[in-house]
N, C-alpha and C positions, 0 to 999 in steps of 0.2 A: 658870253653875256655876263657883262655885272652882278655880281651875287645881290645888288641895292635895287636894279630895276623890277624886282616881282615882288610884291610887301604881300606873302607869304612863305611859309617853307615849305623847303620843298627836302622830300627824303631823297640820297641817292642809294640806287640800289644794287648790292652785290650779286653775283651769279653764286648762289650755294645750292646745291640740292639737298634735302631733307632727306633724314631718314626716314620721316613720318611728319605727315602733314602733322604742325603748333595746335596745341589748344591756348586760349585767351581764356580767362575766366571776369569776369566785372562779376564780382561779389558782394559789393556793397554800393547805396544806393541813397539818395537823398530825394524826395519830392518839392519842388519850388513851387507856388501857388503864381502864376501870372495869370494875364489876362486870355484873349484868344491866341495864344502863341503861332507863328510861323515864322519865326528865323531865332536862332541862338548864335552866338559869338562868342571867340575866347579871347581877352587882351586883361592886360596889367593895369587898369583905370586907377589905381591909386600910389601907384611908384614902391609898392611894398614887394616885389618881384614874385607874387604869385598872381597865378592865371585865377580874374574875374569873370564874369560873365553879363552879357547884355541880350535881352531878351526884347524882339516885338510885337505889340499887339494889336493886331491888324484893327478889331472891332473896338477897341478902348483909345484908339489913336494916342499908345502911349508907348516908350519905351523903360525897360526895368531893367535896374543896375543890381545885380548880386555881389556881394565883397566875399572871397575869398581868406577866410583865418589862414588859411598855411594848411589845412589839414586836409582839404579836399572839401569841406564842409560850407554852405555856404550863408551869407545872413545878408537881410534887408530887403532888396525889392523897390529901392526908391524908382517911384514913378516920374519918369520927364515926359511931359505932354508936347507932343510933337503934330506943330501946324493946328488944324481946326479941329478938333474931336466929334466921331463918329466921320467926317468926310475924311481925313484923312487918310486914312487907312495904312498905317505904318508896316510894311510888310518884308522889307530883308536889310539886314545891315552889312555896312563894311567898316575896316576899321585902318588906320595909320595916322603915321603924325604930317597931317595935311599942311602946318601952319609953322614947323620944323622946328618946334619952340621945345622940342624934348618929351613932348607929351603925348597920349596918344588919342586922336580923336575918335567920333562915328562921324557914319555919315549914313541916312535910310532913304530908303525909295519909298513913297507915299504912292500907294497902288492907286488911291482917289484922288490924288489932285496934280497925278501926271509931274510930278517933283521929287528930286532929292534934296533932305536939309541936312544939312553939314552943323553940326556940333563939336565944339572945342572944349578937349580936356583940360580941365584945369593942375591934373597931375594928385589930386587928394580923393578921385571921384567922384567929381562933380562935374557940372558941364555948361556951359555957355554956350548959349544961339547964336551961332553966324549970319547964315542967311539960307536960301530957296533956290534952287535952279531947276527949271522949267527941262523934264526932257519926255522920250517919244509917249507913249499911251499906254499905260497899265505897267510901269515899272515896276517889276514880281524879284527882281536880280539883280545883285551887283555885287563889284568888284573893283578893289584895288589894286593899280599896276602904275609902271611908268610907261605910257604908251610913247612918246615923242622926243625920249631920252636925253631931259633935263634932271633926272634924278629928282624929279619930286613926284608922289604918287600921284597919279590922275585916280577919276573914278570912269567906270561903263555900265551901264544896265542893262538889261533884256527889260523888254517889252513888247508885254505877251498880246496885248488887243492893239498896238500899231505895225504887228510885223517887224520890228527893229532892234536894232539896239542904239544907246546913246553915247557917247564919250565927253567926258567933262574935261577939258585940259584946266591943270592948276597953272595959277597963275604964279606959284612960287609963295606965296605968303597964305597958305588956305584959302583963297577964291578961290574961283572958276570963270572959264568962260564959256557961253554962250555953246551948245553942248550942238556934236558934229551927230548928223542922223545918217545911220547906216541899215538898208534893208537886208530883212534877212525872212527866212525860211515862215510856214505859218505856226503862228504860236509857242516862239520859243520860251522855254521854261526855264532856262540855264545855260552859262557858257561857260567853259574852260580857258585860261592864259596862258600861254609859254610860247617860247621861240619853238614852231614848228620845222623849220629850211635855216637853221641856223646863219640867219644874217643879221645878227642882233637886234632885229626888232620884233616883238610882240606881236603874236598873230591870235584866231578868235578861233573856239571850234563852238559852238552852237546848240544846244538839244532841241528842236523843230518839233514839237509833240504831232502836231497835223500833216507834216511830213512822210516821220515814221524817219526819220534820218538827220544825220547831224551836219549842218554846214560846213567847213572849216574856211575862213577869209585871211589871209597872210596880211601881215600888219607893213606899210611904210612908212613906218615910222615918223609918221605926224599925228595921231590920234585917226588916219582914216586908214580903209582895209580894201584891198583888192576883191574881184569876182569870188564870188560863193564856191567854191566842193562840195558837193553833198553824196556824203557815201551812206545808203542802208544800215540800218542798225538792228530794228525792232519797232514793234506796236509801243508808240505812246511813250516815246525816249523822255525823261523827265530829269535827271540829272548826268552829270558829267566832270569827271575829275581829269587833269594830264598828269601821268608821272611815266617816270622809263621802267615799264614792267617786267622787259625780258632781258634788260642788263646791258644793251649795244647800244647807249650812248644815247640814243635819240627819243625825243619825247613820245608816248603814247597814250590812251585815250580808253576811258573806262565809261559805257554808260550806260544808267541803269533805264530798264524799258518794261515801263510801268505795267501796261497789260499781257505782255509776255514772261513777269515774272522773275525775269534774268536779268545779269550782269554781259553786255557784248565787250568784248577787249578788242580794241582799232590798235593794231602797231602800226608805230609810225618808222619810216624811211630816211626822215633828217632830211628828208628835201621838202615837207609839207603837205607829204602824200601819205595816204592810208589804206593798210587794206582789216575786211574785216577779219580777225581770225579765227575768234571762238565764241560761245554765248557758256554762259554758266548760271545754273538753276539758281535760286532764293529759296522760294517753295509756292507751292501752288495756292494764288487768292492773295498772296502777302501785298503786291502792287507798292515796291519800292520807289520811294519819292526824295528820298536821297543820299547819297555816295561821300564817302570818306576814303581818301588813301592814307594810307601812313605802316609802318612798323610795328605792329603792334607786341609782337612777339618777340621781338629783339634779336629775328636772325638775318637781319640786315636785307631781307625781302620785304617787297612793298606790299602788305594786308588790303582790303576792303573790308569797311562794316557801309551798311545799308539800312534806313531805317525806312520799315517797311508800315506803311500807314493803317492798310484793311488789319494786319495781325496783331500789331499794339505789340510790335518788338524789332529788335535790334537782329541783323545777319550777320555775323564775320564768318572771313573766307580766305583763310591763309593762304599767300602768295610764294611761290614756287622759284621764284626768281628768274623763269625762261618764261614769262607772259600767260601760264595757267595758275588755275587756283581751285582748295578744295574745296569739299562739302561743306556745306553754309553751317553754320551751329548759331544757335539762336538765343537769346537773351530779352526775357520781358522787360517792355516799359510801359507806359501808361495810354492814352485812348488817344489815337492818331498821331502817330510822330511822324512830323514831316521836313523837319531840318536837323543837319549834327553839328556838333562840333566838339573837335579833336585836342588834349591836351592832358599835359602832364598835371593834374590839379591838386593831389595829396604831394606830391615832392618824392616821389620813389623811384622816381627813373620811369615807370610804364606808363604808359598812353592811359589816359580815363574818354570817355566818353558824356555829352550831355544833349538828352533828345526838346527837341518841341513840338508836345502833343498839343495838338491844335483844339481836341474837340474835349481833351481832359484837362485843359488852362492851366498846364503845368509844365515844366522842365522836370525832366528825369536824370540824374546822376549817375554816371556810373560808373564803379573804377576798378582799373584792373586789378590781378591777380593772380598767380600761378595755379597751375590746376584744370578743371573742368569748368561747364557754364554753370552759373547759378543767377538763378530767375531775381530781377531786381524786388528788394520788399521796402515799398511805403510804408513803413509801421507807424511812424508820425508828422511825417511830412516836414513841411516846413519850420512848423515851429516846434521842433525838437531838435537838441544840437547834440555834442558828443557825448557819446554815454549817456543819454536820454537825459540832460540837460534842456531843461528849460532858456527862454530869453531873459526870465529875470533871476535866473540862477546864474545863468553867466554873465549877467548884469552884476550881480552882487560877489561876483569872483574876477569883473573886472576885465572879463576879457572881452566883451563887446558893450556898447551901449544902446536903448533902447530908439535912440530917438531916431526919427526918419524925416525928411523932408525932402519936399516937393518943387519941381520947377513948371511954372506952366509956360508956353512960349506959344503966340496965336501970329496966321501971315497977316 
């Protein structure tokens, strides 16, 4: 498969065995003030090659642009008002360059008005309204991929109150068209992308919360998806990542299952089949709401962090490189985080972390570090920068400027 048809990365993963299960430490820690947060994003919105962040707010029907200095530290917050405020309900993003102009867009699922609006980067942070596309009922998810392998990203949703998911084919220049409905399991919460049977098209695997199982549909490769698989997982599967966890080539399937606590690991067989193999504890009450893969520790094993919503903190769960993983270690954030995302934000080479806590309207930061865990500290939130900088002391030293502005955009 094209390393261009997935518009994410993906880790590969070596077979090493540890001496001793990694510690990650996220030591330090910034608090962003947004709205009712439920989805966070990592991408480069102003061409300065460090990782920003875009933040949704489901009840403010707004989305917020954080700029990255270079340090890991973040400033602004400009609000884009997306679709009609208060219906809207702006609730998970995605991101690539839809319109192939260099730049990199979003694109949100509006939980209230059964729509994704696709917005175009301008390449300095900013953003201009494209347009609206109508898909199933309750868009909660979505994802960028090339589903029909023209090499341009399409988008897909779940949708959690019609049973479905959506698929947008681009039309090559950022549209879309007319988006294809595909049934799926009750109340999916989340789906995973990858070539599951290795014949270079893009298949689905599913989190079914009312199931208790995850679907997996093999993709042919026109934006539609063959018969459902539905394999067992756990109570209340809520997220779902793919990467190759035990080192044999083929993709597999991590998902987190919200009332039982755990992490299940699906290996997959490279023909699209799964079986389950293991479950691995969180901790008990935390009700993980969602899943990150990636390297965290730099020993070329694929990690999990989890961010667990009842506990008001972060899981990581060093990976082993043969599809097990150890004891959770835990890391505070702020009041219900229920989305992550993954990225190198200080520039040190180690993975940081950024949560969205839904019920404390905040983004939590977090970045790695060698060592043991150390509990995130808000000491000033937002409006302190580095070295307990002020915004008008770094104003008058020139290294950011105060001003902020707004973009409203109504359907």
């Amino acid at each position: 498969m094209s390393a261009t048809r997935i518009h994410f990365a993906v880790v590969i993963c070596l077979l090493v065995a540890p001496a001793a299960w990694a510690q990650v430490a996220f030591q330090s820690a910034q608090e962003l003030t947004t709205g009712d947060a439920t989805d966070v994003i990592a991408g480069d919105w102003d061409g300065d090659t460090h990782l920003d962040l875009a933040v949704a707010n489901r009840d403010d029907g707004t989305v917020q642009i954080f700029n990255n200095t270079g340090t890991g530290f973040f400033l602004g917050g400009e609000l884009l008002i997306v679709g009609i405020p208060v219906l809207s309900r702006p609730f998970a993003l995605a991101a690539a360059d839809f319109d192939d102009d260099g730049d990199l867009d979003l694109a949100v699922a509006l939980l209230g008005l059964d729509q994704v609006s696709v917005l175009f980067g301008d390449g300095d942070g900013t953003f201009t309204f494209n347009a609206f596309y109508t898909v199933g009922d309750a868009p909660n998810f979505i994802v960028a991929a090339d589903f029909n392998g023209d090499d341009a990203p399409d988008l897909i949703t779940t949708n959690e109150s019609g049973n479905s998911t959506s698929v947008l084919l681009n039309n090559g220049d950022g549209t879309f068209a007319e988006a294809l409905e595909n049934a799926v399991g009750r109340v999916p919460k989340a789906l995973a992308v990858g070539d599951f049977d290795g014949d270079t098209n893009l298949d689905i695997a599913v989190a079914q919360r009312d199931d208790d199982a995850v679907g997996v549909q093999l993709g042919v490769g026109d934006g539609t998806f063959g018969a459902a698989t539905d394999i067992d997982t756990g109570t209340n599967p809520w997220a779902i990542v793919a990467h190759d966890f035990d080192g044999d080539g083929d993709l597999d399937l991590a998902v987190a299952n919200s009332t039982d606590d755990n992490i299940a690991i699906l290996l997959g067989d490279g023909t699209g089949a799964f079986t389950l193999a293991n479950t691995f504890d969180v901790g008990n009450g935390y009700r993980p709401e969602a899943l990150a893969a990636a390297d965290f520790d730099g020993d070329g094993n694929t990690d999990l962090v989890t961010a667990n919503r009842e506990r008001d903190n972060v899981s990581f769960l060093a990976g082993a490189g043969n599809g097990t993983f150890g004891t959770a270690q835990d890391s505070n954030v702020s009041d219900a985080p229920v989305r992550l995302a993954v990225g190198d934000f200080d520039g040190d080479n180690l993975l940081d972390v950024a949560t969205a806590n839904q019920e404390a309207d905040t983004v939590s930061v977090l970045r790695s570090g060698p060592g043991g865990l150390d509990d995130l500290i808000p000491a000033c939130g937002a409006n302190c920068g580095p070295a307990g900088l002020t915004p008008l002391m770094l104003t008058l030293l020139g290294l950011v400027s105060l001003k902020q502005y707004g973009r409203r955009h109504r359907s």
